[in-house]
C-alpha positions in Angstrom: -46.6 28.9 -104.6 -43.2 29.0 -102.0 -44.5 32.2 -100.5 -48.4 31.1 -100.6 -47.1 28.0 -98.1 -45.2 29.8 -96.0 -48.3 31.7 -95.9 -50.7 29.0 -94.8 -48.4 27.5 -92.5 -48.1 31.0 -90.5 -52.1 30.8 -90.6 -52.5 27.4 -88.7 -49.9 28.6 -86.3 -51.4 31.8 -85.3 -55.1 29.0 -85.6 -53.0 26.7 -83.2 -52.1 29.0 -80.6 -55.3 30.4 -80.5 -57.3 27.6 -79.8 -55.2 26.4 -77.3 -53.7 29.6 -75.2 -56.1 32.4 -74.0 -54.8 35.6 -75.0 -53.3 37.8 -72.1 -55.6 38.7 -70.0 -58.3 36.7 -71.2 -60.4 33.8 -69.1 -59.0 30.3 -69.6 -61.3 27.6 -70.6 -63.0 24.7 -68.4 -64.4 24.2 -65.3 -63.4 26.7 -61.8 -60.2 25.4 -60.4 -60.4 22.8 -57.9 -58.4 24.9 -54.6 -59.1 24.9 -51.0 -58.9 27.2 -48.6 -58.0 28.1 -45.0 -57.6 30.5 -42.5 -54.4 31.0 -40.0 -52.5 33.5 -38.6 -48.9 34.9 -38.4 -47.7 33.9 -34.3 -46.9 38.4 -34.4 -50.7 38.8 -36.0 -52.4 36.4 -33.6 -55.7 37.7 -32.6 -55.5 41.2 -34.7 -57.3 42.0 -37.9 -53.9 40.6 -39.8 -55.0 37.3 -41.5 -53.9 34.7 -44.0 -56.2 33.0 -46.6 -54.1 29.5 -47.2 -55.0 28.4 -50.7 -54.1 25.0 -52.1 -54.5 24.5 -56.2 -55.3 20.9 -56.2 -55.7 21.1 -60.0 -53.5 20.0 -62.1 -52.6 23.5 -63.5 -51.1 26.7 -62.8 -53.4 29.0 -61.5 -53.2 32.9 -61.3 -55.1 34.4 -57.9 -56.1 38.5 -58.6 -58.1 38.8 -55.2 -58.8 37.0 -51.7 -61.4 37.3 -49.5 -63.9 36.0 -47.4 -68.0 36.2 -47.7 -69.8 35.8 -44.4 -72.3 38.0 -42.5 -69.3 38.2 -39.6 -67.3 40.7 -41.3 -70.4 42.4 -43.1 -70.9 40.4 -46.6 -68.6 39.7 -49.1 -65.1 41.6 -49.5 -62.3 41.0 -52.1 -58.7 42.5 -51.4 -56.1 42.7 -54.9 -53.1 40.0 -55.1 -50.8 39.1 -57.6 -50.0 35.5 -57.0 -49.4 32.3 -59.0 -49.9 28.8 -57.7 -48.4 25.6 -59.4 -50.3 22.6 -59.5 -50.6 21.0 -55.9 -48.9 24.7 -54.2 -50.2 26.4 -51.1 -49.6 29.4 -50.7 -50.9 32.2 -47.2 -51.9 35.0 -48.9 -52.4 38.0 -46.8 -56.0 39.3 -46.1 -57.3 42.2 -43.7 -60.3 41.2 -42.0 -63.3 43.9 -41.8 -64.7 44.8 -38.9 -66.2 42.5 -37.1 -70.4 42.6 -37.3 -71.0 40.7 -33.5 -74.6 40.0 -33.8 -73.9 38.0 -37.0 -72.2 34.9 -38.2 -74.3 32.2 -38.2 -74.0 31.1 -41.8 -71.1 29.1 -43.1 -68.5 31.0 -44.0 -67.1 30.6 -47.5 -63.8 31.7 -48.8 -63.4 34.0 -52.0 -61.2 34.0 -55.1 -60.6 36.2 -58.1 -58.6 33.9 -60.5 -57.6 33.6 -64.3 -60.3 30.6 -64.4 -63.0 32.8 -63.0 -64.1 33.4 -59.4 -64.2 31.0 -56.6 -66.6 31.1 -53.7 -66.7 27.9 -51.5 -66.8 26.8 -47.9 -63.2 27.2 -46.1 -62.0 23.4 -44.7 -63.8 22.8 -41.1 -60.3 23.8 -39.1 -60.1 27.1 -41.0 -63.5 28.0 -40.1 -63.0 27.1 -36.6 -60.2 29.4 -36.7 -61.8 31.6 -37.8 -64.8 31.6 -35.9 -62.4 31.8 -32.9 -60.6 34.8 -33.7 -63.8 36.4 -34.4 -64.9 35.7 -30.9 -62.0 36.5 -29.2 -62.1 40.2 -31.0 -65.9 40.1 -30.5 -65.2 40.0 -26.8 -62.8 42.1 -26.8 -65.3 45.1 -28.1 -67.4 44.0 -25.5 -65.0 44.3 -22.9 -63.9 48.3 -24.0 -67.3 49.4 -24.3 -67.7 48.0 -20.4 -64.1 49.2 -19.0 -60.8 50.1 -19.3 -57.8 48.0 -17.9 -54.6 49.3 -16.5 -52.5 49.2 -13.7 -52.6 51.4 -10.5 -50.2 53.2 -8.5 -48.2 51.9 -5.7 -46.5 48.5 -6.3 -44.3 47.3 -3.4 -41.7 44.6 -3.1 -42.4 42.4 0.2 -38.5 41.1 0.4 -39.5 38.6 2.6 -42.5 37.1 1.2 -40.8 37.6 -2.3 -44.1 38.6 -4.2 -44.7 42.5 -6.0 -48.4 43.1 -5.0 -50.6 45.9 -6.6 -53.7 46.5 -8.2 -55.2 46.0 -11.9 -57.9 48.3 -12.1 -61.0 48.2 -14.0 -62.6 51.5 -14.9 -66.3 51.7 -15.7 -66.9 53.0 -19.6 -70.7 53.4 -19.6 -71.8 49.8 -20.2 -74.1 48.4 -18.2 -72.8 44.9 -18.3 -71.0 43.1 -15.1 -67.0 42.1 -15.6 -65.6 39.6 -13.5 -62.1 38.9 -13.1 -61.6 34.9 -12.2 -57.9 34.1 -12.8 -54.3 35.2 -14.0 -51.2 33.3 -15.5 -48.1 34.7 -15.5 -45.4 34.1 -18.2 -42.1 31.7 -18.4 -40.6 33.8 -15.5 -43.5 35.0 -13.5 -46.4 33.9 -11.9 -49.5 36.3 -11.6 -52.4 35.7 -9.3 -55.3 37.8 -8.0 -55.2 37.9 -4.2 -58.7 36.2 -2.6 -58.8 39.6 -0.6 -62.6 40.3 -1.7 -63.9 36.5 -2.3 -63.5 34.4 -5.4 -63.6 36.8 -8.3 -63.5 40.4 -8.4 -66.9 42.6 -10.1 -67.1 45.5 -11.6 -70.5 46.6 -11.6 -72.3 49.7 -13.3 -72.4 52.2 -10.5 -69.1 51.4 -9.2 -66.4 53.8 -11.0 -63.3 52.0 -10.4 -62.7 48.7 -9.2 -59.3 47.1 -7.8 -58.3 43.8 -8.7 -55.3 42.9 -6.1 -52.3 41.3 -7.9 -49.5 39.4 -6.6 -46.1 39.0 -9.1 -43.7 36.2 -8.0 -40.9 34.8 -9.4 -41.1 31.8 -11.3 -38.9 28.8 -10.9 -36.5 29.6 -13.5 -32.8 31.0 -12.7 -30.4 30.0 -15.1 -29.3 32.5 -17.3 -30.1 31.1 -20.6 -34.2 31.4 -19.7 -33.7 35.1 -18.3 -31.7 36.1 -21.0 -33.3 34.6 -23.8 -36.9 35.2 -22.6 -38.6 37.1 -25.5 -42.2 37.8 -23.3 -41.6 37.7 -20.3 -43.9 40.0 -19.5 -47.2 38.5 -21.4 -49.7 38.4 -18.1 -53.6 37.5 -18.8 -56.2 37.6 -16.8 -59.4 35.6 -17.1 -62.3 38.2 -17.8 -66.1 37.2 -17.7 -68.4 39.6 -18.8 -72.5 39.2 -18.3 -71.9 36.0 -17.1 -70.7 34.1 -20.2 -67.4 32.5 -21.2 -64.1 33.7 -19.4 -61.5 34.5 -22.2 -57.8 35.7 -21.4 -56.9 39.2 -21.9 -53.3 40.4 -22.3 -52.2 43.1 -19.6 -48.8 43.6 -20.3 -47.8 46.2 -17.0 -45.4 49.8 -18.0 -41.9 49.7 -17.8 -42.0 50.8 -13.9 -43.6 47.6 -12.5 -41.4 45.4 -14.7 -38.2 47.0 -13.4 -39.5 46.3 -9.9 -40.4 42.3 -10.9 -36.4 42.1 -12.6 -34.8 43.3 -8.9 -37.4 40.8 -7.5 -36.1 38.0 -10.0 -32.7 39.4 -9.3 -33.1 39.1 -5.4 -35.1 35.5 -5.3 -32.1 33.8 -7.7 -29.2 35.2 -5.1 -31.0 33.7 -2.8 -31.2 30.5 -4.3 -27.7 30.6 -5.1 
C-alpha cells in the first residue's frame, strides 16, 4: 500500500505539470501575446537596409520571439528572419531585421509587423511613428535608386584654394546613366566645420538633362566658424556634405557626397590658414 501511494502521488505530479507547463517546444495555451512593434534604426545604419524591429511584450508573461519580420507590398510580401530572444513581461527589446529590397511602385497598404513566438505568430499593424519611419526610409532608398539609374555623383578635377577670398571651389559632377529623367541640384549644407554652397554661376539650380553627358555643379568649401581646438579635434564627420537633389520635378531629398581624401586635405590647410588668421 506504501509503494502504491508513492505511486499515485508521482502520477498527479507528472498530471500537474502537464496541465499547466507545455512541454519543450510545444505552443503555450491562450490567446496571441499582446506586443507592439516599431521600427528604428542604429545612428551607423541610418538609411541602409540595417533595421530594428522594437517589440514591447505588454503581457503579463514571458514571451519567446523565433522570427521578426515585416509584411507589406514595399519590400515584396511577407518575410520572416530567425531570432532567439526572450522578453519579460513589460520588456522592449530592437531586434535586428534586414530589410528586402525595396519594391518602389508599391506600398500603399498598411504595413504590419511580424512575429514567430512560443504563443503562436503575430501579424499586426506597427504603432503610427514606426510606420512613418519606416515609410521614410523607404523613400529615401526609393530615391536613391532613382537617382543611380539617372546619374552618377563624384567630384571633378582641379580644386583651388583662393587665399584671399578663403573658399576651395570645384565642381560636383553629375554623369548621365541612361535615364531619361531630369536631376536638379538646388542646395548644399556643409558639416560642423564647413560650409558647402553651389555657386549661382549658371542660374538657380543646376540640370542635368538626358542628352547632356556630364554636367558641372560649381562648389564653394569655406570654413566654418569654429576654431577652437576641442571642435577640430573632436569632429567625428566633418566631412558629411549633402546636396539637395530633385529629380523629375518632385521632392528635393539630401544626398551624402562625402569628397576623397585629396580635396579634404586641401579644406584642413584652408581651416588651418582661416584660424591663424583669426588668431
Amino acid at each position: 500500500m506504501r509503494g502504491c501511494g508513492a505511486l499515485l502521488v508521482l502520477v498527479l505530479l507528472a498530471a500537474g505539470c502537464s496541465a499547466d507547463e507545455p512541454a519543450p517546444g510545444e505552443l503555450e495555451d491562450g490567446p496571441p501575446p499582446g506586443v507592439s512593434m516599431s521600427v528604428t534604426q542604429l545612428l551607423p545604419d541610418e538609411g541602409t537596409s540595417k533595421a530594428l524591429l522594437r517589440v514591447t511584450n505588454e503581457s503579463d508573461a514571458r514571451l519567446i520571439v523565433s522570427g521578426t519580420g515585416l509584411d507589406w507590398s514595399g519590400y515584396g510580401g511577407a518575410f520572416l528572419q530567425p531570432q532567439d530572444d526572450e522578453l519579460a513581461p513589460g520588456q522592449t527589446l530592437d531586434l535586428r531585421t534586414l530589410l528586402p529590397a525595396e519594391v518602389c511602385d508599391a506600398g500603399e497598404e498598411t504595413v504590419l509587423g511580424v512575429l514567430e513566438t512560443d504563443r503562436g505568430p503575430v501579424s499586426q499593424p506597427l504603432t503610427a511613428s514606426g510606420e512613418v519611419y519606416l515609410r521614410r526610409l523607404w523613400d529615401k532608398r526609393c530615391f536613391e535608386q532613382t537617382l543611380a539609374d539617372q546619374v552618377s555623383i563624384s567630384y571633378g578635377p582641379g580644386w583651388e584654394i583662393d587665399p584671399q577670398r578663403e573658399t576651395l571651389e570645384g565642381d560636383l559632377l553629375l554623369r548621365r546613366q541612361g535615364g531619361d529623367l531630369t536631376v536638379a541640384v538646388t542646395d548644399a549644407s556643409g558639416s560642423v566645420l564647413y560650409d558647402l554652397g553651389v555657386r549661382r554661376e549658371a542660374g538657380p539650380d543646376v540640370e542635368s538633362v538626358p542628352d547632356s553627358p556630364v554636367t558641372r555643379v560649381p562648389l564653394s568649401i569655406t570654413p566654418g566658424n569654429r576654431c577652437d581646438e576641442h571642435a577640430i579635434g573632436q569632429a567625428t564627420a566633418p566631412f558629411t556634405f549633402q546636396v539637395v537633389i530633385s529629380v523629375d520635378g518632385g521632392d528635393s531629398l539630401p544626398v551624402l557626397v562625402v569628397p576623397p581624401v585629396p580635396i579634404q586635405k586641401q579644406a584642413a590647410a584652408l581651416l588651418t590658414l582661416h584660424c591663424e588668421r583669426r588668431g
